[in-house]
C-alpha positions as CSV (number, residue, x, y, z in Angstrom):
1,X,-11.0,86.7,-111.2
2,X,-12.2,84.0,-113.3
3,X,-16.0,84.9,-112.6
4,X,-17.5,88.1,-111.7
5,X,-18.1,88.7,-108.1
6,X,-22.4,87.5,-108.1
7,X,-20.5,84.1,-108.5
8,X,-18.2,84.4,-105.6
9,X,-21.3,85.8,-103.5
10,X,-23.7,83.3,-104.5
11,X,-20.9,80.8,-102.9
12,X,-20.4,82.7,-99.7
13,X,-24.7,82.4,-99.6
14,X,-24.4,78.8,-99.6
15,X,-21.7,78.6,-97.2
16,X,-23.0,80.9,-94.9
17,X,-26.6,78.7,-95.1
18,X,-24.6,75.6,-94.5
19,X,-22.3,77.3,-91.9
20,X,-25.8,78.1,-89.9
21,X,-26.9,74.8,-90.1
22,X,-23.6,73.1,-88.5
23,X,-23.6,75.5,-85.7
24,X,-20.6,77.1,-86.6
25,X,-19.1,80.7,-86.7
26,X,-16.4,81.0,-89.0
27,X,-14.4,78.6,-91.9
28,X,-10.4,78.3,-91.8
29,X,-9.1,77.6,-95.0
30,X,-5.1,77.1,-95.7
31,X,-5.3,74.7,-98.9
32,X,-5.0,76.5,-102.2
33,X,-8.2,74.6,-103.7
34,X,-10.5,76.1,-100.9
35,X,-9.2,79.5,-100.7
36,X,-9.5,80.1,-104.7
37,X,-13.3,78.7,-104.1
38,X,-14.2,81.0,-101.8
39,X,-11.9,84.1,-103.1
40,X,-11.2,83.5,-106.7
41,X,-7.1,84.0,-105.8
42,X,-4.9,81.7,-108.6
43,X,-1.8,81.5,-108.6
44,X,0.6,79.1,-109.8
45,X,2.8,80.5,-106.2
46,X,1.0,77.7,-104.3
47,X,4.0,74.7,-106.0
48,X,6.2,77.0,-103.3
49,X,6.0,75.9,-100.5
50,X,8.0,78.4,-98.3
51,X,5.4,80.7,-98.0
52,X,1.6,79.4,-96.1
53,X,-1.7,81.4,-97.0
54,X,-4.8,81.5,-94.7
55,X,-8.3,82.6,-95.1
56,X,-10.9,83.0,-92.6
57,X,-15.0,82.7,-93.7
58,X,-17.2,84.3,-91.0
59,X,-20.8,83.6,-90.8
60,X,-21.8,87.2,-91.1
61,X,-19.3,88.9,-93.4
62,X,-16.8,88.2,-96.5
63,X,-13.7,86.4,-96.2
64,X,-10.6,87.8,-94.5
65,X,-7.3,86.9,-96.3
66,X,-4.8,86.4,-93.9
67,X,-1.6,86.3,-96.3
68,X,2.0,86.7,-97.1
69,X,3.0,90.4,-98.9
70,X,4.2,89.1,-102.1
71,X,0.3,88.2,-102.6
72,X,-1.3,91.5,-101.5
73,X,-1.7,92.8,-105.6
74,X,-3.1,89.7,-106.8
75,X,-5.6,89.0,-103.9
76,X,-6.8,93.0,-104.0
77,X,-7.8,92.3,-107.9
78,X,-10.7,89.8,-106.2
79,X,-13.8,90.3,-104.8
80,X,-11.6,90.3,-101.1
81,X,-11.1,93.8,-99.3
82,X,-10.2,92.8,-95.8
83,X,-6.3,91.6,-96.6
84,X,-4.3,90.7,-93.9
85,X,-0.6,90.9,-94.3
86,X,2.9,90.2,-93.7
87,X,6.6,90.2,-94.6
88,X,6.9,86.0,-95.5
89,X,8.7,84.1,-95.2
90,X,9.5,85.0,-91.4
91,X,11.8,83.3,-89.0
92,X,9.6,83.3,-85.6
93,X,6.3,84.3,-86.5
94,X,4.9,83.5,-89.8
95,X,1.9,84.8,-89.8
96,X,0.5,83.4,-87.1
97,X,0.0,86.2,-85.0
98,X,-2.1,88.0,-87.8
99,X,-4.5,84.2,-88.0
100,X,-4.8,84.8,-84.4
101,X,-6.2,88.3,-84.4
102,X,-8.4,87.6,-87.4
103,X,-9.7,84.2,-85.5
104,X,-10.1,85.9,-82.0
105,X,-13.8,87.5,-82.9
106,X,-15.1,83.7,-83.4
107,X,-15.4,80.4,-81.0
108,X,-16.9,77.5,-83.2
109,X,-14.6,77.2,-86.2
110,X,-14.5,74.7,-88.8
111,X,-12.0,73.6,-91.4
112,X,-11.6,70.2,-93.1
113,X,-9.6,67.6,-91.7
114,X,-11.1,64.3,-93.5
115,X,-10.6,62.3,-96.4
116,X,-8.9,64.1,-99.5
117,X,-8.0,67.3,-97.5
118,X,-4.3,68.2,-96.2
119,X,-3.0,70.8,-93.7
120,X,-1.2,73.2,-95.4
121,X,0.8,74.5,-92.8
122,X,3.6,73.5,-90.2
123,X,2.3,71.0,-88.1
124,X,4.0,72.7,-85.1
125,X,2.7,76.6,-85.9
126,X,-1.1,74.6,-86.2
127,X,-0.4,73.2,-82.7
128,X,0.9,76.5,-81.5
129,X,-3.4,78.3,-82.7
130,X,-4.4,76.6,-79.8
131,X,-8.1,76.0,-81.1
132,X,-10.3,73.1,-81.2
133,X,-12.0,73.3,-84.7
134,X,-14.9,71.3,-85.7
135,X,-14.4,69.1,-88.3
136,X,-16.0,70.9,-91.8
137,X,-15.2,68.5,-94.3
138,X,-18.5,67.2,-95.7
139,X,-19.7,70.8,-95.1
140,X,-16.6,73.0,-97.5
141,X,-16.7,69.4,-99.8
142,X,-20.5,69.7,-100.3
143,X,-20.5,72.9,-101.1
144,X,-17.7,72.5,-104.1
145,X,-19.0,69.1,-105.5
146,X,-22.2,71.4,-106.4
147,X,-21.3,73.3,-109.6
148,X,-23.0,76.5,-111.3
149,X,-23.9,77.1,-114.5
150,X,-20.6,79.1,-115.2
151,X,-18.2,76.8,-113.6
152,X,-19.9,74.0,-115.9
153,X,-19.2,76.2,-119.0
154,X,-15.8,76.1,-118.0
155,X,-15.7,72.7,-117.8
156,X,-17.4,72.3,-121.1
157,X,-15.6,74.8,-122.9
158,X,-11.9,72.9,-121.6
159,X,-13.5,69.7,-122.3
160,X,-13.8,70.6,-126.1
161,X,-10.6,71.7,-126.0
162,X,-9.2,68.5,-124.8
163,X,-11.8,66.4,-127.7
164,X,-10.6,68.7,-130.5
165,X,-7.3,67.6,-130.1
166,X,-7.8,64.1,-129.8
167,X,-9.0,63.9,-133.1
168,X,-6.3,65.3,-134.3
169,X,-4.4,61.6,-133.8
170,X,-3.8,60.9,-137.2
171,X,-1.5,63.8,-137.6
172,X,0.2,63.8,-133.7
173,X,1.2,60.5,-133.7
174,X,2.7,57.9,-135.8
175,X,4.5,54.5,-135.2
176,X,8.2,54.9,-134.8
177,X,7.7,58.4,-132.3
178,X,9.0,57.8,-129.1
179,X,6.3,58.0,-125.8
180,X,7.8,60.7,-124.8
181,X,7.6,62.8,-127.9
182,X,4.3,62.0,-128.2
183,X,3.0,63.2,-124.9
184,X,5.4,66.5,-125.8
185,X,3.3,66.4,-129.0
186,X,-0.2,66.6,-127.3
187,X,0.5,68.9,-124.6
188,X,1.5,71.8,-127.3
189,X,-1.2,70.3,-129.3
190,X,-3.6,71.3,-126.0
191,X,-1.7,74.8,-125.7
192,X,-2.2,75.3,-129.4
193,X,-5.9,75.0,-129.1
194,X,-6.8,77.1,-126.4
195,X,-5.9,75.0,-123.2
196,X,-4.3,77.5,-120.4
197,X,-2.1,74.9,-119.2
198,X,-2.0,70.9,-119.0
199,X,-0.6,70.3,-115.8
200,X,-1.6,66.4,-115.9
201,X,-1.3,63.7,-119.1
202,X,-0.1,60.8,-118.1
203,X,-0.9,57.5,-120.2
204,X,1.5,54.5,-121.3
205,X,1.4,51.8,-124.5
206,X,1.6,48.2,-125.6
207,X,0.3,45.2,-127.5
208,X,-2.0,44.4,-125.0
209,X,-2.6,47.4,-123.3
210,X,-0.1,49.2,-120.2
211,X,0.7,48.0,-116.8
212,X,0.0,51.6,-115.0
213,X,-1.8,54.7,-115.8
214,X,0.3,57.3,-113.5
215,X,4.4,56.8,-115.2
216,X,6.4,59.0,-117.1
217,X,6.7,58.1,-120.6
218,X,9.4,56.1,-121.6
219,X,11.7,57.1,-124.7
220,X,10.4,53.3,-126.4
221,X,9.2,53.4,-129.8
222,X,5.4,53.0,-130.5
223,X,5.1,50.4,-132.6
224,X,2.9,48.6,-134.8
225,X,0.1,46.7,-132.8
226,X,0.4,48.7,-130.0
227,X,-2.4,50.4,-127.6
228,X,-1.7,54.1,-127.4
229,X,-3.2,55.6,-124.0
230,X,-3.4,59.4,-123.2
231,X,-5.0,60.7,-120.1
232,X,-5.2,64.8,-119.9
233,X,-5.9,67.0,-117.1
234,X,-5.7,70.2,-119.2
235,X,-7.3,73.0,-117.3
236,X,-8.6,76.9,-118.5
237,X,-9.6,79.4,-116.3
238,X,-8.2,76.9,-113.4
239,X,-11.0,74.5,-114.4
240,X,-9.8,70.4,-115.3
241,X,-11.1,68.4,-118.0
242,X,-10.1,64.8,-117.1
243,X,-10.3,62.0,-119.9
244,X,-8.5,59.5,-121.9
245,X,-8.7,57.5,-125.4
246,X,-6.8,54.6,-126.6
247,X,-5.7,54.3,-130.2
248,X,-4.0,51.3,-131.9
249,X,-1.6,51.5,-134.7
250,X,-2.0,49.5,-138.0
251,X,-3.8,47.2,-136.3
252,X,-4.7,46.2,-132.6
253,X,-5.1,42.6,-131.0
254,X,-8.5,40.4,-130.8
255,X,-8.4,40.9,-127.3
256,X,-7.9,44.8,-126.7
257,X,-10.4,45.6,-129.3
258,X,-12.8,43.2,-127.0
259,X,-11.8,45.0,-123.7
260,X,-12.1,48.4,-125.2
261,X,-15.4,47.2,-126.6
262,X,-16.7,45.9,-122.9
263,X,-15.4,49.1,-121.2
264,X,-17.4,51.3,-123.9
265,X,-20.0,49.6,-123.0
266,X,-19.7,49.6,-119.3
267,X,-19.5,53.5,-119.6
268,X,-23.1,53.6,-121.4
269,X,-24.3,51.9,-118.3
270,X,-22.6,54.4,-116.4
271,X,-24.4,57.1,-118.2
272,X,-27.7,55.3,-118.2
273,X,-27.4,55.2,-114.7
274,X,-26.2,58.4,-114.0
275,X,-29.4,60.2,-112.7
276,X,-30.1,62.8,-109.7
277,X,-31.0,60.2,-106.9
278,X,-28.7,57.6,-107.3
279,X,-25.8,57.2,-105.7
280,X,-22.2,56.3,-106.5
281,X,-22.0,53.1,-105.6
282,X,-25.3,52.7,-107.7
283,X,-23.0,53.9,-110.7
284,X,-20.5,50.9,-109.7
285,X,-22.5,48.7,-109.9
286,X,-23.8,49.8,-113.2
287,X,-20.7,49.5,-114.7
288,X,-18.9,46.6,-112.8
289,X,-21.8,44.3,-114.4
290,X,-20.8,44.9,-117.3
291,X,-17.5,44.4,-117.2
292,X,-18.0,41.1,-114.6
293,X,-19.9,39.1,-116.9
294,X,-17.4,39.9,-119.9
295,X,-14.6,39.1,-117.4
296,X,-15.6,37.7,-114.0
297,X,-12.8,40.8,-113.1
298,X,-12.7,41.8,-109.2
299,X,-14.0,45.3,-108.3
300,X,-10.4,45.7,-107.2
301,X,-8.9,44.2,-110.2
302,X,-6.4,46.4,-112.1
303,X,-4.9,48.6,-109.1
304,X,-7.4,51.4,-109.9
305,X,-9.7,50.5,-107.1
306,X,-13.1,53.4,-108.3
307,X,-14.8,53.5,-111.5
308,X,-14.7,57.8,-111.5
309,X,-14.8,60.6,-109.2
310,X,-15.7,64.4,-108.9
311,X,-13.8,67.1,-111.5
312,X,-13.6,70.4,-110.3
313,X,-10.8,73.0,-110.0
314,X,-8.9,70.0,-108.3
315,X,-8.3,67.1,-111.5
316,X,-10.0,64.8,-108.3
317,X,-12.5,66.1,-106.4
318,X,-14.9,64.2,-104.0
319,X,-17.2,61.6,-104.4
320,X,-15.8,58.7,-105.7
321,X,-17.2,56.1,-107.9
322,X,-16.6,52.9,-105.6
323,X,-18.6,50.5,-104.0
324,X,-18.6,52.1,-100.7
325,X,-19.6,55.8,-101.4
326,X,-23.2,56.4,-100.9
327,X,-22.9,60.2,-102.0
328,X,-26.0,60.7,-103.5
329,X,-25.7,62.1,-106.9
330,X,-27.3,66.2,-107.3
331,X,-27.7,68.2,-110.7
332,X,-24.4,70.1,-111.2
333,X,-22.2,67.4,-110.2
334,X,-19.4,67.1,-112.5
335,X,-18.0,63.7,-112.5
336,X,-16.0,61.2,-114.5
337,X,-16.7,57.9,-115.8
338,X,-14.2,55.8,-115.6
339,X,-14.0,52.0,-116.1
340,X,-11.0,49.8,-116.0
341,X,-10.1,46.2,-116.7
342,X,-7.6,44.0,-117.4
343,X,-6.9,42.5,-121.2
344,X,-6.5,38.9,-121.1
345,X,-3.1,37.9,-120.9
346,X,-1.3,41.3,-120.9
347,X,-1.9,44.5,-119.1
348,X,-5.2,46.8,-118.6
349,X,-7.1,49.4,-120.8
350,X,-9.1,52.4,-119.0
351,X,-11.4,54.4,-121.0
352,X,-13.0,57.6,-119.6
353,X,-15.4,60.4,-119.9
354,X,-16.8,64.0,-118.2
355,X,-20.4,64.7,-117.5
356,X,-22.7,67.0,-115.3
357,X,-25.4,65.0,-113.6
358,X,-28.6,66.9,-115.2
359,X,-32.4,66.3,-114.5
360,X,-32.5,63.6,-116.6
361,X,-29.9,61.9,-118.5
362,X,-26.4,63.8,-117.9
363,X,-25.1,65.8,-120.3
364,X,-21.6,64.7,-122.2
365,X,-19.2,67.2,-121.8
366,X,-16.5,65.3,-123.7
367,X,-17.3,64.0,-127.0
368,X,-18.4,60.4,-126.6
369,X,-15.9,58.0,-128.1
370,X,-16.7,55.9,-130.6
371,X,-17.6,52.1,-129.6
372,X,-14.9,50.4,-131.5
373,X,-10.9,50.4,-130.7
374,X,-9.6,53.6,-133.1
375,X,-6.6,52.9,-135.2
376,X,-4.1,55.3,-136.3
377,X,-2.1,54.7,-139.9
């Protein structure tokens, strides 16, 4: 597991607290981020989808994995001693019959259903449970947004990672290298340094700024002038770090140093305002100030839509940084800032950063870029 069991029952303690509260009996979980939560169980098996995995949470007991065979080894190294198997993939009964028994004991049962949650399951073998379940979103979401002190080690620890090799610019990159090679470049750059795998970098380049944030890179040249954006998601012990920097080469133009400049700027507010108490849309608003009066831009301007969101073991993790989330902001929230706008007469720069709301002013968990646009060469 990736921390020792106390962890793992100090979760089951809150759940089981929360559980009470709501009324209910017993959690089903079938996503992979919900079952690791609760059961430490990682595996890189989850991109197949041939195969589905259950879990059930009682109120008064430990989980009960209800899983495929191929798993059994890997689940019996966690904390987990009721496993529940069978030969998978099977033609006429996969696995339900096993989630049946294992679901029989309990009437009120509650799984999440809401925004930022998916059913990973047939549709048709869900229909075929027969249950009414009660819908646990806010409850399982609640419960993860709320970090320990280990998890934010984690998180720290990956985040340095991720800094470390940003700084390293000067010798990854260099005008000429094609996108592509350079986001090859970073990732091994990431590996090199300690990152377990970086299973998200996505970023794009131009004289004034990129047009998206989520493409593949091209095989185009960078070339002098140019905005160079990298955004990684490079995780260790299945935790993300999620951040980006911008760095010109030779030189950069009037108006992306001034975007960069307002967005830096727009992230201290973020931080200023980042305080247990507040709430997200507080931390909007603390940002989209800024970058309205330098701009007049639209909250919506750009296509991104949120200024940041929750980091966990998922690279996105509830709440979101938007005008319309009133999620109240907790110590051991870890969170992104991220502003976004558009340079003037080209396309858009986003600059980002990782905290943990603290009591008090948060704490950085990646190193805080410098206020003024970086240049390489």
């Amino acid at each position: 597991m990736d921390y020792p069991t106390a962890e793992y029952e100090a979760r089951l303690a809150r759940a089981h607290k929360a559980m009470g509260e709501a009324g209910l009996d017993a959690l089903f979980l079938c996503s992979e981020a919900e079952i690791r939560w609760f059961t430490g169980f990682r595996t890189l098996f989850w991109q197949s989808p041939t195969r589905p995995w259950f879990c059930i949470v009682p109120i008064d007991k430990k989980p009960i994995a209800v899983i495929p065979e191929i798993g059994t080894p890997l689940m019996a190294q966690t904390w987990i001693d009721d496993i529940r198997t069978w030969s998978a993939p099977a033609q006429k009964d996969d696995g339900l019959s096993a989630l049946k028994l294992a679901m029989a004991p309990y009437i009120n049962i509650g799984m999440a259903m809401g925004h930022e949650t998916s059913l990973r399951m047939p549709l048709a073998d869900f229909e075929k449970l027969g249950r009414d379940f009660a819908d646990a979103t806010k409850l399982i979401q609640r419960l993860r947004m709320i970090k320990s002190e280990a998890e934010i080690a984690t998180h720290r620890e990956i985040c340095t990672i991720a800094s470390n090799t940003f700084a390293r610019v000067d010798e990854l990159f260099h005008i000429g290298q094609p996108l592509s090679e350079a986001f090859r470049t970073f990732k091994i750059a990431l590996l090199q340094a300690g990152a377990e795998d970086v299973p998200y970098l996505v970023g794009g380049a131009g004289a004034l700024g990129y047009d998206d944030v989520i493409s593949p890179p091209s095989d185009t040249p960078l070339q002098k002038g140019d905005v160079l954006m990298l955004d990684t998601g490079a995780t260790l012990r299945g935790a993300f770090c999620d951040f980006d920097r911008n760095f010109a080469f030779g030189h950069a133009a009037e108006a992306v140093k001034a975007t960069h400049r307002t967005l830096w700027q727009a992230t201290e507010a973020g931080l200023a305002a980042a305080r247990p108490g507040a709430t997200c849309y507080d931390l909007f608003e603390a940002m989209h100030e800024v970058i309205a009066e330098a701009s007049d831009t639209p909250a919506s301007s750009g296509g991104v839509g949120r200024y940041g969101h929750g980091l966990g073991m998922q690279l996105t993790e509830q709440p979101s940084i938007i005008d319309w989330d009133q999620t109240v902001l907790e110590e051991g929230m870890v969170m992104t800032l991220e502003p976004s706008m558009p340079v003037p007469g080209g396309g858009m720069l986003v600059h980002e950063e990782n905290i943990v709301i603290r009591d008090g002013k948060p704490e950085l968990l990646s190193v805080r870029e410098i206020g003024e646009l970086r240049v390489i060469g």
